[in-house]
SEZATOR-637088 format. One record per residue (C-alpha): z, x, y; chain; residue in one letter. Coordinates in steps of 0.1 Angstrom, whole numbers. Each point is the difference from the previous one (the first is absolute). Example, Ala and Ser with C-alpha at 12.3 -4.5 7.8 and 13.67 -1.06 7.14 Angstrom:
2
<node up="78" east="123" north="-45" kette="A" rest="a"/>
<node up="-7" east="14" north="34" kette="A" rest="s"/>
This chain:
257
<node up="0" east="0" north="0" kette="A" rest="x"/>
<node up="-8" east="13" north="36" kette="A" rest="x"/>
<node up="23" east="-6" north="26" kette="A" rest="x"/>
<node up="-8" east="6" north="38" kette="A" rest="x"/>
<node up="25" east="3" north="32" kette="A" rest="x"/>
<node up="-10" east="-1" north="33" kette="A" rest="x"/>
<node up="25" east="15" north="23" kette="A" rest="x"/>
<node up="8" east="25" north="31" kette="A" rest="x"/>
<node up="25" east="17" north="-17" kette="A" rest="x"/>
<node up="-20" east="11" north="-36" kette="A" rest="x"/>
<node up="30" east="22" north="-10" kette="A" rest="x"/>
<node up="26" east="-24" north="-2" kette="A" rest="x"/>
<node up="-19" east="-20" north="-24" kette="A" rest="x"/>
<node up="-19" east="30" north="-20" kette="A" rest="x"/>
<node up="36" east="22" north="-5" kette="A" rest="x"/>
<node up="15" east="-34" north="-15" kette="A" rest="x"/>
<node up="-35" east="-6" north="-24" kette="A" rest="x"/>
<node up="-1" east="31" north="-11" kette="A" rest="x"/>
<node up="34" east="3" north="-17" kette="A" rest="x"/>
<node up="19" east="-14" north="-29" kette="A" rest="x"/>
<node up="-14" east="-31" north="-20" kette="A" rest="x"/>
<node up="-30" east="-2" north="26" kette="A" rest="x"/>
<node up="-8" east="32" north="-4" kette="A" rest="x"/>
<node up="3" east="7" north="-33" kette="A" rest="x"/>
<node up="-28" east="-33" north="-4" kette="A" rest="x"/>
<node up="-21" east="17" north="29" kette="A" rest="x"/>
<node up="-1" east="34" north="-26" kette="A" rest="x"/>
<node up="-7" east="-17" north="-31" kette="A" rest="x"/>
<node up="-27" east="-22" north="19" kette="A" rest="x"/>
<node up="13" east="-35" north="-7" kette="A" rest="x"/>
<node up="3" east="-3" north="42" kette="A" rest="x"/>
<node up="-22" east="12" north="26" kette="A" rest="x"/>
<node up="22" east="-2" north="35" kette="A" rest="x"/>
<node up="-22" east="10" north="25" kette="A" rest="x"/>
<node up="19" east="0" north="40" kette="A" rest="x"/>
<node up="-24" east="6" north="29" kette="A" rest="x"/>
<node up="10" east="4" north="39" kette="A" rest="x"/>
<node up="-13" east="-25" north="25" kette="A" rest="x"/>
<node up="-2" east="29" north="22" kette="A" rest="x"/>
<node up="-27" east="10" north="-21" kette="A" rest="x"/>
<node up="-27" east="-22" north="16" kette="A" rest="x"/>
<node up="10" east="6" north="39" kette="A" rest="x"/>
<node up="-25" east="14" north="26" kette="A" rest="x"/>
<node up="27" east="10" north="26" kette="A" rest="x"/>
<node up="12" east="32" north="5" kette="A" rest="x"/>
<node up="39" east="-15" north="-7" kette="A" rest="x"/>
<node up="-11" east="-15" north="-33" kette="A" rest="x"/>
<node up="14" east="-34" north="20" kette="A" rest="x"/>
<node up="4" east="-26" north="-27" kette="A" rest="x"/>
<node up="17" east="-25" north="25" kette="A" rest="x"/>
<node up="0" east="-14" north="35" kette="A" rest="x"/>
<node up="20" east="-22" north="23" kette="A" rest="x"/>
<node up="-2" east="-40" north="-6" kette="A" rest="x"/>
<node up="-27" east="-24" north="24" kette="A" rest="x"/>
<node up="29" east="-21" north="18" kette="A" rest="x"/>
<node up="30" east="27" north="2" kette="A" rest="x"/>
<node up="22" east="-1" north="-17" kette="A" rest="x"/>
<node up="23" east="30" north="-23" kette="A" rest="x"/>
<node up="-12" east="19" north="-25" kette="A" rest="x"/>
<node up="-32" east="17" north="-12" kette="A" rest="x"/>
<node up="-28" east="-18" north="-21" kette="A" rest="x"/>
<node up="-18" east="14" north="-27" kette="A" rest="x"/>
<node up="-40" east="0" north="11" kette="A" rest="x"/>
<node up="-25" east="-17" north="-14" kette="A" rest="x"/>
<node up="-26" east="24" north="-1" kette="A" rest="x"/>
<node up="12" east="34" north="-17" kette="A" rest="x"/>
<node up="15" east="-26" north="-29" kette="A" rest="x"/>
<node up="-26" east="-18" north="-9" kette="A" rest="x"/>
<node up="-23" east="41" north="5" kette="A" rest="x"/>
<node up="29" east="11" north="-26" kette="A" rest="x"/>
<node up="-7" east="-29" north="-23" kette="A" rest="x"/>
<node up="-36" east="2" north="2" kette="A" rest="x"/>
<node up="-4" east="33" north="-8" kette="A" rest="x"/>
<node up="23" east="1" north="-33" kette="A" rest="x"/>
<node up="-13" east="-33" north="-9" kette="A" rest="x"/>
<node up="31" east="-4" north="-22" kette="A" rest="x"/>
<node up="8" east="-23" north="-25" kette="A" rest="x"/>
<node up="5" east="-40" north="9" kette="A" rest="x"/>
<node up="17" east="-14" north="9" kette="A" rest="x"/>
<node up="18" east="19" north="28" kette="A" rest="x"/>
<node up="34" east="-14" north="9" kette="A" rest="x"/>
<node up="16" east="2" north="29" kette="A" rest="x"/>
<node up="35" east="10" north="2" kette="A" rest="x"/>
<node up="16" east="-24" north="25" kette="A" rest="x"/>
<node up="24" east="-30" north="5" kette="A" rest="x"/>
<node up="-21" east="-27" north="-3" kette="A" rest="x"/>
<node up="-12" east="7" north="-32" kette="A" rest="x"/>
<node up="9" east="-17" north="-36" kette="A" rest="x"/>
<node up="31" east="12" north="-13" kette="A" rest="x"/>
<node up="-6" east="25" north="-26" kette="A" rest="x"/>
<node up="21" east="-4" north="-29" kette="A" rest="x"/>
<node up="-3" east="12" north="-39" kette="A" rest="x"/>
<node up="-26" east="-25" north="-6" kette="A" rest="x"/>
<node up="-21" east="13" north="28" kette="A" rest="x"/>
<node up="4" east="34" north="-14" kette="A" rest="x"/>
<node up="-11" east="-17" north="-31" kette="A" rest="x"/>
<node up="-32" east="-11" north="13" kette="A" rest="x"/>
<node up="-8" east="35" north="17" kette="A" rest="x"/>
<node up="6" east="17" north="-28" kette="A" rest="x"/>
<node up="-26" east="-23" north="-25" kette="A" rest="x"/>
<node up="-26" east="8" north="27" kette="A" rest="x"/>
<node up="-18" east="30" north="4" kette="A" rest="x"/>
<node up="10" east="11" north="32" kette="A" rest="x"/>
<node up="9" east="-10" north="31" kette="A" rest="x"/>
<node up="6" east="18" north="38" kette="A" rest="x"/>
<node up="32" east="2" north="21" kette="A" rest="x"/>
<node up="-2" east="-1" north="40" kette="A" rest="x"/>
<node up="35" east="14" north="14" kette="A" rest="x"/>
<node up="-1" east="-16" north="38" kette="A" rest="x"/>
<node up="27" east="19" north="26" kette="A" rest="x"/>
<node up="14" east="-10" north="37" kette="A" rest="x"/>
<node up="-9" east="-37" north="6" kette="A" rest="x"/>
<node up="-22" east="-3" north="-25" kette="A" rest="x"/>
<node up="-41" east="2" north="-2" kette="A" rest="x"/>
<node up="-28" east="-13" north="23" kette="A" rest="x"/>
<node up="-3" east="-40" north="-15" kette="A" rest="x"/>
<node up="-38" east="6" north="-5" kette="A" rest="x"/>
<node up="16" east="24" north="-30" kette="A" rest="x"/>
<node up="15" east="-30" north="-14" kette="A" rest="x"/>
<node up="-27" east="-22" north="2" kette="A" rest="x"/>
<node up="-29" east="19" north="-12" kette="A" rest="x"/>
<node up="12" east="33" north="-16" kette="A" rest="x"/>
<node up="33" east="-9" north="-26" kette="A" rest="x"/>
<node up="-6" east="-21" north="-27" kette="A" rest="x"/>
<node up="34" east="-10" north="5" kette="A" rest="x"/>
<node up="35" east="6" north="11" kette="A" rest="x"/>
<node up="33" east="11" north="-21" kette="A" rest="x"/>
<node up="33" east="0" north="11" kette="A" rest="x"/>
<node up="32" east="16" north="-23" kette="A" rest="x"/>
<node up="27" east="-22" north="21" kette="A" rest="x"/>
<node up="10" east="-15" north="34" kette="A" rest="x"/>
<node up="13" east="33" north="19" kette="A" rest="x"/>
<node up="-19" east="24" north="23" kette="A" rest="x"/>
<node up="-9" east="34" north="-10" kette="A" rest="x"/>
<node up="-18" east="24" north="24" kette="A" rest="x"/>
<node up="-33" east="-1" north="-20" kette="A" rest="x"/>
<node up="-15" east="-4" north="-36" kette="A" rest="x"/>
<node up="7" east="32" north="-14" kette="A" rest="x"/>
<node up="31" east="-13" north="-20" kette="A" rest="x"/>
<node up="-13" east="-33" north="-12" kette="A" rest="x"/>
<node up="-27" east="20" north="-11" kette="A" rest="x"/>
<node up="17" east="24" north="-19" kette="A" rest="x"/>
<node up="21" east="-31" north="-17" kette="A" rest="x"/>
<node up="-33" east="-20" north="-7" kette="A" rest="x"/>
<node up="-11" east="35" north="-15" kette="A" rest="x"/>
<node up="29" east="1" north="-21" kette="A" rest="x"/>
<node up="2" east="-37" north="-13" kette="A" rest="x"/>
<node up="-33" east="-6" north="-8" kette="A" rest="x"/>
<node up="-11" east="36" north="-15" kette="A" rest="x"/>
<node up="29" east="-2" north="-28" kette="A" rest="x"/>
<node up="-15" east="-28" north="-11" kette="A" rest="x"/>
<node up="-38" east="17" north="-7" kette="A" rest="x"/>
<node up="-4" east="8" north="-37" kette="A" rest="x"/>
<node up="8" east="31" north="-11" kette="A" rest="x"/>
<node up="20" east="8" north="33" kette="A" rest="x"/>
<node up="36" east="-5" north="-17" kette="A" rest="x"/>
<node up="7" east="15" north="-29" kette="A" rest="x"/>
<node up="1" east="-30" north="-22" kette="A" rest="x"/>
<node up="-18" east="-28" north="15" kette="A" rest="x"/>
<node up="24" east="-29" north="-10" kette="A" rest="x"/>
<node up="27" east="12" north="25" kette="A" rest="x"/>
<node up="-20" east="-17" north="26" kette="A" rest="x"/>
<node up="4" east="-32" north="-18" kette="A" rest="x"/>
<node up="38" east="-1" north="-11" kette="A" rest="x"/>
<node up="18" east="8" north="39" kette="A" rest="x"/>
<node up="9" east="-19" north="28" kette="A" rest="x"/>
<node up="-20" east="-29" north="14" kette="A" rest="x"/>
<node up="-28" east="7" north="-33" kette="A" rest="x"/>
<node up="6" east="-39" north="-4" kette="A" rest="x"/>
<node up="17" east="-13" north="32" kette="A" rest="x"/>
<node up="39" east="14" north="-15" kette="A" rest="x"/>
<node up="17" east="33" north="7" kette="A" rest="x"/>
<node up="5" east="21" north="-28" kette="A" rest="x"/>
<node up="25" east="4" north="-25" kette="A" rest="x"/>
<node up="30" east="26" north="-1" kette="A" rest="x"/>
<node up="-6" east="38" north="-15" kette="A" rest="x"/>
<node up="24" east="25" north="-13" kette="A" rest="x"/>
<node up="-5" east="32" north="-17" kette="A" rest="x"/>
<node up="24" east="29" north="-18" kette="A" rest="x"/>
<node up="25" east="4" north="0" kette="A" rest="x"/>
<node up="10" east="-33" north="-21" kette="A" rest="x"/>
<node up="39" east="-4" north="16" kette="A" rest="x"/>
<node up="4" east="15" north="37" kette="A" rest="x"/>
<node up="32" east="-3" north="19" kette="A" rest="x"/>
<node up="10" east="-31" north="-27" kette="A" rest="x"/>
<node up="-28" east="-20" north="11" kette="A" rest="x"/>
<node up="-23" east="-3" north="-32" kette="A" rest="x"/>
<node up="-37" east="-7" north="-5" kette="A" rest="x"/>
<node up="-6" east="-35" north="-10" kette="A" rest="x"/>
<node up="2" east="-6" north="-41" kette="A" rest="x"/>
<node up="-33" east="-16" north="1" kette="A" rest="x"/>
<node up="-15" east="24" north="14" kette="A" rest="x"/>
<node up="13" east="27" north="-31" kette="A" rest="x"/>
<node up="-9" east="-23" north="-27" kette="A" rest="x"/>
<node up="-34" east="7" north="-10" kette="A" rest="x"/>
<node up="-11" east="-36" north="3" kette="A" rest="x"/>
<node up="-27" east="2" north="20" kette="A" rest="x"/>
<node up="-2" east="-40" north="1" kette="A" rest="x"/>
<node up="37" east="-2" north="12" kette="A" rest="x"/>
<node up="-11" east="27" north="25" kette="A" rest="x"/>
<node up="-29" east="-18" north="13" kette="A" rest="x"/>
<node up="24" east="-35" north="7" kette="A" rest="x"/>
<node up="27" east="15" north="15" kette="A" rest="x"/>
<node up="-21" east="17" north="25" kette="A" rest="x"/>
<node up="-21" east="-33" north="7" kette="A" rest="x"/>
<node up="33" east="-12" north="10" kette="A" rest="x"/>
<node up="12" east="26" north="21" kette="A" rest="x"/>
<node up="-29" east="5" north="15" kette="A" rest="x"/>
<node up="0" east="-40" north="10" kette="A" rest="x"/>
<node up="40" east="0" north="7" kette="A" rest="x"/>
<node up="-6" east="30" north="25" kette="A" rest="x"/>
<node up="-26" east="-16" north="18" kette="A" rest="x"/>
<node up="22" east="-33" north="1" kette="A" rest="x"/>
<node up="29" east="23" north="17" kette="A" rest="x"/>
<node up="-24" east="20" north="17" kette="A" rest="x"/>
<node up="-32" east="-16" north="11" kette="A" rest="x"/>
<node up="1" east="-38" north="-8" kette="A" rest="x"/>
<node up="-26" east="-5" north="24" kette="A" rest="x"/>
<node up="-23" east="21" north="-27" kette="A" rest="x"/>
<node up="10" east="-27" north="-23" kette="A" rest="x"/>
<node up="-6" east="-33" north="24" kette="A" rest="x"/>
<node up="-33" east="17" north="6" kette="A" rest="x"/>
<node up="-10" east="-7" north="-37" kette="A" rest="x"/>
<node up="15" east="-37" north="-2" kette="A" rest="x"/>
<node up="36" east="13" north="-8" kette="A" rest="x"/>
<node up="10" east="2" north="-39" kette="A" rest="x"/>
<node up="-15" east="-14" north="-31" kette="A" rest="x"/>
<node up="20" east="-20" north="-27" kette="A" rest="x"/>
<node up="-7" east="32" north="-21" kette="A" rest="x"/>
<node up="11" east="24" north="21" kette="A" rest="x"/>
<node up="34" east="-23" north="11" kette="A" rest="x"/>
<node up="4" east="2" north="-38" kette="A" rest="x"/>
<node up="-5" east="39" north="-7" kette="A" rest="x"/>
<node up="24" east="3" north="37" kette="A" rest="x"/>
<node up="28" east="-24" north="-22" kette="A" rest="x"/>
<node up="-7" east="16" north="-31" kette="A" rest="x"/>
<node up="3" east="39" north="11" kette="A" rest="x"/>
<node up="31" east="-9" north="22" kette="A" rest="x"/>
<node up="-15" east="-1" north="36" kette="A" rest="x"/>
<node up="7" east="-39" north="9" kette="A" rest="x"/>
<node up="24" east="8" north="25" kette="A" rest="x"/>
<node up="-30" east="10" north="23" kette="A" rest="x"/>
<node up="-13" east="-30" north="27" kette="A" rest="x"/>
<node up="-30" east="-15" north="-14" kette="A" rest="x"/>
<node up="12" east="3" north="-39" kette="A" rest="x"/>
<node up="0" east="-39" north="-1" kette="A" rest="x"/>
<node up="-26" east="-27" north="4" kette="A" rest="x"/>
<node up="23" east="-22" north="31" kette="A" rest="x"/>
<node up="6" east="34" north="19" kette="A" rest="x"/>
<node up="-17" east="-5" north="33" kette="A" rest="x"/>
<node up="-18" east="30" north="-1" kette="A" rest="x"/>
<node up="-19" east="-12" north="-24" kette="A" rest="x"/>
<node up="-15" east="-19" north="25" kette="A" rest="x"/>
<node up="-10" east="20" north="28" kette="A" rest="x"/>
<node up="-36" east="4" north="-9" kette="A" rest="x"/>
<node up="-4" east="-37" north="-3" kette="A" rest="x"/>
<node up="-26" east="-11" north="30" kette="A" rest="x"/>
């Protein structure tokens, strides 16, 4: 898969590509990042990528005109998203989506944002990674980077870790432990010792949904709340105590229109 960024400050993105699980699937060739500099396409003696708004106001604006000359001379892979606050929230089944393609295109904006003609006739579209302010694209870049390219085959290691993990089906993941066994009294889980690998596999289904009752139980309003069978593995494996265990809790009916 080939990945392009757009950005003015290439480093920030390239140092963070080129190490650890990114870069390891950059040397074995299952990922192709590729980060070019918008400065790259500017005319001007000061490389200007930016200039002052029409109508005042603070801030720089990204220009039109070296962006879309950047763009046009890569001719990257579609589509090109731009990195901004208006755009669909990304999420793991956006990363999902990216990752089944083969390829997409990253613009990071900076200051106030990019010339609206950008927007209108150079992006395919627009992600945002949450409802804060950064002072550009560079790190929602380097986390869209990060959650879609684990999920490329042949990136991690074994490829069913991108299926069994948080949010894989709209839940947070279960509880690990490792060696040693017994540390500071508090023990591994029996289950978890036995060898059973069907034991193993329901007690972890009902972690996994008792955590994200505790934790997130908007994650589990977002997918209608619970099903009679998983009310009945919750009873059965001990986790009833959790809100949303029983059919008459009301938040069981928060997704209700």
């Amino acid at each position: 898969m080939r990945i392009d960024v757009f950005t003015i400050f290439p480093e920030m993105v390239r140092e963070f590509a080129d190490r650890a699980l990114l870069g390891k699937a950059q040397a074995s060739g299952a990922l192709d990042i590729r980060v070019h500099d918008l400065r790259m396409a500017t005319t001007d003696v000061h490389r200007s990528v930016d200039d002052a708004p029409f109508g005042g106001g603070a801030g720089m604006v990204l220009m039109a005109e070296p962006l879309f000359a950047a763009v046009e001379a890569i001719d990257p892979p579609r589509p090109l998203l731009y990195l901004g606050p208006a755009g669909r929230r990304f999420d793991q089944a956006g990363a999902h989506d990216l990752a089944s393609g083969q390829g997409f295109s990253l613009l990071c904006g900076r200051y106030e944002g990019v010339d609206e003609r950008v927007r209108e006739h150079l992006v395919d579209g627009e992600l945002s990674i949450g409802d804060y302010v950064l002072g550009g694209g560079e790190v929602a870049a380097r986390v869209v980077l990060e959650a879609v390219g684990r999920l490329v085959p042949g990136v991690m290691g074994n490829d069913a870790s991108g299926a069994d993990e948080s949010f894989s089906e709209g839940l947070l993941e279960y509880p690990h432990y490792t060696r040693p066994a017994e540390f500071r009294g508090w023990e591994v889980p029996e289950v978890l010792r036995s060898g059973d690998h069907g034991r193993v596999a329901r007690w972890r289904r009902a972690q996994s949904l008792a955590r994200t009752l505790r934790e997130r139980p908007d994650l589990i309003a977002a997918r209608g709340g619970l099903s009679d069978e998983e009310r009945r593995l919750l009873e059965e494996m001990g986790q009833a105590e959790y809100p949303g265990t029983s059919p008459e809790d009301p938040s069981q009916e928060s997704s209700a229109p």
